[in-house]
Structures are given as C-alpha cells and as structure tokens.
C-alpha positions as CSV (number, residue, x, y, z in Angstrom):
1,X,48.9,55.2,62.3
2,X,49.5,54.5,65.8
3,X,46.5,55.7,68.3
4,X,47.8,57.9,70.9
5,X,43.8,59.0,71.6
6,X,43.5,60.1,75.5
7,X,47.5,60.2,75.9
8,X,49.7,63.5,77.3
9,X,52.9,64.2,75.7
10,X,55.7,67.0,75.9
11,X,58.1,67.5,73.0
12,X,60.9,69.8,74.1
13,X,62.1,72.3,70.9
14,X,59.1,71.4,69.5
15,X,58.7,74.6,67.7
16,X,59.8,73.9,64.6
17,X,61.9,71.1,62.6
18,X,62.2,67.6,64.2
19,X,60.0,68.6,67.5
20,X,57.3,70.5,65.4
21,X,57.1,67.2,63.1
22,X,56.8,65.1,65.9
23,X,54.2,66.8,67.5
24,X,52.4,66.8,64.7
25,X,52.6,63.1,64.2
26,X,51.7,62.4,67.9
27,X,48.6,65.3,67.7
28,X,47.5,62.8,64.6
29,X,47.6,60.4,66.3
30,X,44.7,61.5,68.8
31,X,46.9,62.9,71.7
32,X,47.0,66.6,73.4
33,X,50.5,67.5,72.5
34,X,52.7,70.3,74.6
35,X,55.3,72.1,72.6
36,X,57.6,73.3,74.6
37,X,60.2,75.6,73.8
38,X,62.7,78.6,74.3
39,X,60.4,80.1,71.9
40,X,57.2,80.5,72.8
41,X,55.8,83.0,70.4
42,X,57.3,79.9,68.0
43,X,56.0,77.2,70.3
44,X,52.4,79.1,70.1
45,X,52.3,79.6,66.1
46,X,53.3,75.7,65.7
47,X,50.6,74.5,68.3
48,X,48.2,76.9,66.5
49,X,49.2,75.2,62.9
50,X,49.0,71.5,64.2
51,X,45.7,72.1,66.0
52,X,44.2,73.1,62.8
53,X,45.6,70.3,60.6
54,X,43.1,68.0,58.9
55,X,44.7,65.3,60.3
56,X,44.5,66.0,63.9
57,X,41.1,67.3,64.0
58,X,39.8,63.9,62.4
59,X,42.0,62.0,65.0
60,X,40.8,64.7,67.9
61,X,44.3,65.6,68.8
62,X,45.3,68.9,69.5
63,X,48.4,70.7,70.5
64,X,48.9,73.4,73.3
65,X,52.1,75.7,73.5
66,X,54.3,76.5,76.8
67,X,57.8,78.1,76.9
68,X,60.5,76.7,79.1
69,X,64.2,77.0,79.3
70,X,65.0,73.3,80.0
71,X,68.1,74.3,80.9
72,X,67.0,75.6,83.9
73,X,66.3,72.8,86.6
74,X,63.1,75.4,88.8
75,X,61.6,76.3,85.2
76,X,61.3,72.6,83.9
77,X,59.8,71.5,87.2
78,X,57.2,73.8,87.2
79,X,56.6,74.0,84.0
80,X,56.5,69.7,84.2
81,X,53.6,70.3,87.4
82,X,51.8,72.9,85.5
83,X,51.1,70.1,82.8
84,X,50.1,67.2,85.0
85,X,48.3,70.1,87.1
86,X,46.3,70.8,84.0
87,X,45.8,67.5,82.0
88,X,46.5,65.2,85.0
89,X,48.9,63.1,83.5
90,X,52.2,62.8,81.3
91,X,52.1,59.9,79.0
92,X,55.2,60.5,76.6
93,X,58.2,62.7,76.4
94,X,60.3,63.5,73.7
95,X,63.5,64.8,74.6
96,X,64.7,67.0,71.4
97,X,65.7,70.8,72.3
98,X,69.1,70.9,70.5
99,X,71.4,73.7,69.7
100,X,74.6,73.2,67.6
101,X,77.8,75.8,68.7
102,X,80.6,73.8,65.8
103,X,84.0,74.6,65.8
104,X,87.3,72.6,65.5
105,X,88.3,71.0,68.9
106,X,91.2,73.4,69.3
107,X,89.8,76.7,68.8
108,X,86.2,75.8,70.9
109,X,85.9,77.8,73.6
110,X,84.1,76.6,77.0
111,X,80.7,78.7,76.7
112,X,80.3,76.5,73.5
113,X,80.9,73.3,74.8
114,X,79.0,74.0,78.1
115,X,76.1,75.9,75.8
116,X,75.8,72.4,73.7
117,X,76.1,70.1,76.6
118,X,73.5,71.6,78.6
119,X,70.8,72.2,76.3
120,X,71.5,68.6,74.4
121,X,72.1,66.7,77.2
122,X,71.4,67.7,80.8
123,X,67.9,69.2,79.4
124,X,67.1,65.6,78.6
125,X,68.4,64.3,82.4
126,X,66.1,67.4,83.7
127,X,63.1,66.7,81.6
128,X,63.3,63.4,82.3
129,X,63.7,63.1,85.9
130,X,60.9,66.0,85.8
131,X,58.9,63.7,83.2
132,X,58.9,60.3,85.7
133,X,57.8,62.1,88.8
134,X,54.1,61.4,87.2
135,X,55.1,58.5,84.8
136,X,55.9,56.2,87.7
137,X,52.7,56.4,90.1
138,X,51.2,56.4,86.9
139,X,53.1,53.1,86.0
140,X,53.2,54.1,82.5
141,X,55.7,56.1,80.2
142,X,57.4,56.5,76.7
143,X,60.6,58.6,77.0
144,X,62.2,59.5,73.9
145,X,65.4,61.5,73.2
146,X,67.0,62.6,69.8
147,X,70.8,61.3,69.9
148,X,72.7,61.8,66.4
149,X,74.9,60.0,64.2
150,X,77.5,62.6,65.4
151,X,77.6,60.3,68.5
152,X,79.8,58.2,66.6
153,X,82.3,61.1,66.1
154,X,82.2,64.1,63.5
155,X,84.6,67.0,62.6
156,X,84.0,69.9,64.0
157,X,81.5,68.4,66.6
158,X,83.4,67.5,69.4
159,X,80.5,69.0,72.1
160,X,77.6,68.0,70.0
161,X,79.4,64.5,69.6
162,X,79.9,64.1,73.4
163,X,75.9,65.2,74.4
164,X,74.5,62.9,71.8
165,X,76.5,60.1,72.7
166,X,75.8,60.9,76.3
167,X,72.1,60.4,75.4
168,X,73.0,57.2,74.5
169,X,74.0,56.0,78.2
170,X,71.7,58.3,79.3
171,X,68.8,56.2,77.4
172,X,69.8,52.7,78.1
173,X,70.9,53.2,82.1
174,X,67.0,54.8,82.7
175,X,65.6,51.9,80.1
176,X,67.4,49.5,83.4
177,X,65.8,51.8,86.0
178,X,62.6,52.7,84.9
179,X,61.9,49.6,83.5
180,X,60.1,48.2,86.7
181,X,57.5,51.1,86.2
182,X,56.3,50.1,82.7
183,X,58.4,53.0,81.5
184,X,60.2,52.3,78.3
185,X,63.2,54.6,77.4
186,X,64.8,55.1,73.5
187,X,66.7,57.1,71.4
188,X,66.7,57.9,67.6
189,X,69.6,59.3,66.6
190,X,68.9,60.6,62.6
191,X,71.8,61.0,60.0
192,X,71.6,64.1,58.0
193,X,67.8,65.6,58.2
194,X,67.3,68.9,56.2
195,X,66.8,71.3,59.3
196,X,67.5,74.9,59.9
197,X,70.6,73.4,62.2
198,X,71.9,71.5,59.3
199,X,71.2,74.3,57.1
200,X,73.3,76.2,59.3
201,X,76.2,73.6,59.3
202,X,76.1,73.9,56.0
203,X,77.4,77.6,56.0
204,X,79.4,77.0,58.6
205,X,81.6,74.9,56.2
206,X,81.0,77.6,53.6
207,X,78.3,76.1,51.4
208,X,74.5,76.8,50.5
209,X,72.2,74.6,52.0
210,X,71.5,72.5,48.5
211,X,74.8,72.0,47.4
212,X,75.6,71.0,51.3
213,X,72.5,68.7,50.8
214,X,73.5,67.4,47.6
215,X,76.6,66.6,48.8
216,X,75.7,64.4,51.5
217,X,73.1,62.6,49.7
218,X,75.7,61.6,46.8
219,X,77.6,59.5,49.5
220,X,74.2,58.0,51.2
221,X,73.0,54.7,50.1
222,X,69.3,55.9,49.3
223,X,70.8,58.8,47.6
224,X,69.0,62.2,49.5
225,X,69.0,63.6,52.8
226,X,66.5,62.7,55.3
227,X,63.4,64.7,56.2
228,X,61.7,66.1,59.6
229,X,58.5,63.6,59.2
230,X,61.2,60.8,59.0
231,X,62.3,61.3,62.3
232,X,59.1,61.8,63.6
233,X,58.0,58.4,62.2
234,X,60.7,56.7,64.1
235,X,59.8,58.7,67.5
236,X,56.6,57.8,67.1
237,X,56.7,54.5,67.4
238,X,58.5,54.1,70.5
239,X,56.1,56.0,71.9
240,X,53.4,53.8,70.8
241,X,52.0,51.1,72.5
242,X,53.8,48.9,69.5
243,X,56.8,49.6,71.3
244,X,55.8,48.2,74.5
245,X,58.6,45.4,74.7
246,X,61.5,47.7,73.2
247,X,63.4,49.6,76.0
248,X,66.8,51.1,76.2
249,X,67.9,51.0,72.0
250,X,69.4,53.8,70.0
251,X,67.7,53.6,65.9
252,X,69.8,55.4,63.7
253,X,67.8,57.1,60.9
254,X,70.5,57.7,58.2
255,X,69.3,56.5,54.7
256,X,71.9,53.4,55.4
257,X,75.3,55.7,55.7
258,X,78.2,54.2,56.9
C-alpha cells in the first residue's frame, strides 16, 4: 500500500462511489482526506465511515467532510483557503465530481450540456487552479482527474463525451505547465464501473441495473464490470510518490474493452 502518512488531499464528489473509494484508499494510506461535495450531509456520513475503518485507524489516516459547489469559482476558492488555512498544506487532488444529463445529440437541450460540462469539466479547471495556488510554493503536487472511456465517443453522451475528453487536454497541457513545480498531473479514465451513475444509465436505456451490467461484461475481455475500489487503485497511485516520473497520461481502466 502506498504511504500517504503526513499528506493533505481533496477528493471532489467524494461522497459516495468512485470519490468515496478513493478517499478511502488515500485515508489508508495514512493521509487526512477532505471529501468534498454538493452533499455535505453525504460528504459528513462518508468521512464519518472512513474515519472509523480498520484500515485507516492502523495507517492514522482520517477523513474530514466540507461541502462545496465546485461549480462555483468564489465557493471553491474559499473553500480551497479554508483547507490550507486549517492543515497548512494541499498535497493531492482528485478531480472527480461528475454528473451525467444523457440524451441523443438532437433532442439535448443546452441546460444539459452546460449542466455536464461545468460540473465535469470546468470544476476540474477551478479546483485545480484553486489546488496549485499552495502546490507550487509548496513545490509539490499530485493532481488527479476522472476522464472516461466515453471520451472516445459514446451514444447518447455527446456532453459527457466532450468534458471527459476535455480532461484529457486539460491533464496533459497542466502536466507541461506544472511540471517545473514538481507537480505531476493524470487522468484515469475507467470503462464501465458499477455506480449509482451507471446504474442510472442503465434505466435510462430501459434496463435494471444487472441485466445492464451483465450485458456489458459479456462483451469485456475479463468478463464483469469494474468496481469503485478499482478506480481508486489506479488514482492512487498517481498520487503516490511511485508516480513521481509519470506526468500528463490518461490510464484507461476498462477490463481490456475495445
């Protein structure tokens, strides 16, 4: 397990899912985690739970709650100072808050793309520019942000396809600027992860989660659908000191689909 003992990090929709995995996973690995979320009664029950998990109290991790909107460029600043202000520094981020609004290209309306766009994407470029504000004096940082495999194009997805391939460039052009500071950037952009948003995809297109599930993993080379603690794994090691020379790369996590 990688050691993230006296390290800071901020996991935006960390409430439950991918974020509340990878908080966990960081939290066990020794550091004070920040869930932050839309939710904060959710952030504050999932910061409870990882606090108290077996695993972090051995590794002396613990996890704290906040909520922010970090869609809103005045709430993620000061919600951004109110952390350094209280733990004094800001090791890692993980860009994740992600909302999915699917409809075919010709009957989305705007408030769905714009809705999708700006919590997916432009919460990462606010978080982020928030996030290095400490990481550079500092002269140390691990950003990481959740693209998808939808990047590559997916029915249905033509806003959630544009953010998450905008996290793409967005990762590898602050990888090139940051880079000087000692502050790597990545991405992880996972296949199908069994999620309350894929569940919800899933009736979207008219099916139970299972079958949904089932479906997918019939055409995936390991033969399943992924899992939250997965991801987590994958975001956790570009935040770890392990991942000191890798900067600026986008893992897929998809079980080997094509």
């Amino acid at each position: 397990m990688s050691n993230f003992t006296n390290k800071v990090a901020a996991v935006t929709g960390g409430a439950q899912g991918i974020g509340a995995a990878t908080a966990l996973k960081l939290a066990a690995g020794g550091a004070t985690v920040v869930v932050l979320d839309l939710n904060e009664d959710g952030a504050k029950e999932t910061a409870l739970q990882i606090s108290a998990h077996p695993q972090v109290v051995a590794a002396g991790g613990r996890a704290v709650a906040a909520g922010c909107d970090v869609t809103d460029e005045a709430t993620v600043d000061r919600v951004f100072a109110d952390l350094h202000r209280e733990f004094g520094r800001l090791d890692i981020l993980v860009n994740n808050a992600g909302v999915t609004r699917d409809n075919l290209f010709f009957k989305m309306e705007r408030p769905d793309w714009d809705a999708v766009l700006a919590t997916n994407l432009t919460s990462a470029y606010l978080c982020s520019r928030a996030a290095q504000r400490y990481m550079v004096p500092a002269r140390y940082g691990r950003i990481v942000s959740l693209s998808s495999r939808s990047a590559l194009g997916n029915r249905g997805q033509a806003n959630y396809a544009a953010a998450k391939a905008g996290i793409q460039g967005l990762t590898a052009t602050l990888a090139i600027e940051l880079g000087a500071f000692n502050i790597t950037v990545n991405a992880v952009a996972p296949g199908y992860i069994a999620t309350s948003m894929t569940a919800a995809t899933a009736e979207r297109v008219g099916s139970s989660p299972e079958d949904h599930q089932a479906a997918v993993a019939a055409r995936t080379p390991l033969g399943r659908v992924g899992q939250p603690e997965e991801v987590a794994a994958a975001v956790a090691f570009f935040a770890s000191d392990d991942a000191s020379y890798v900067s600026g790369q986008t893992l897929y996590i998809n079980g080997g689909a094509r």
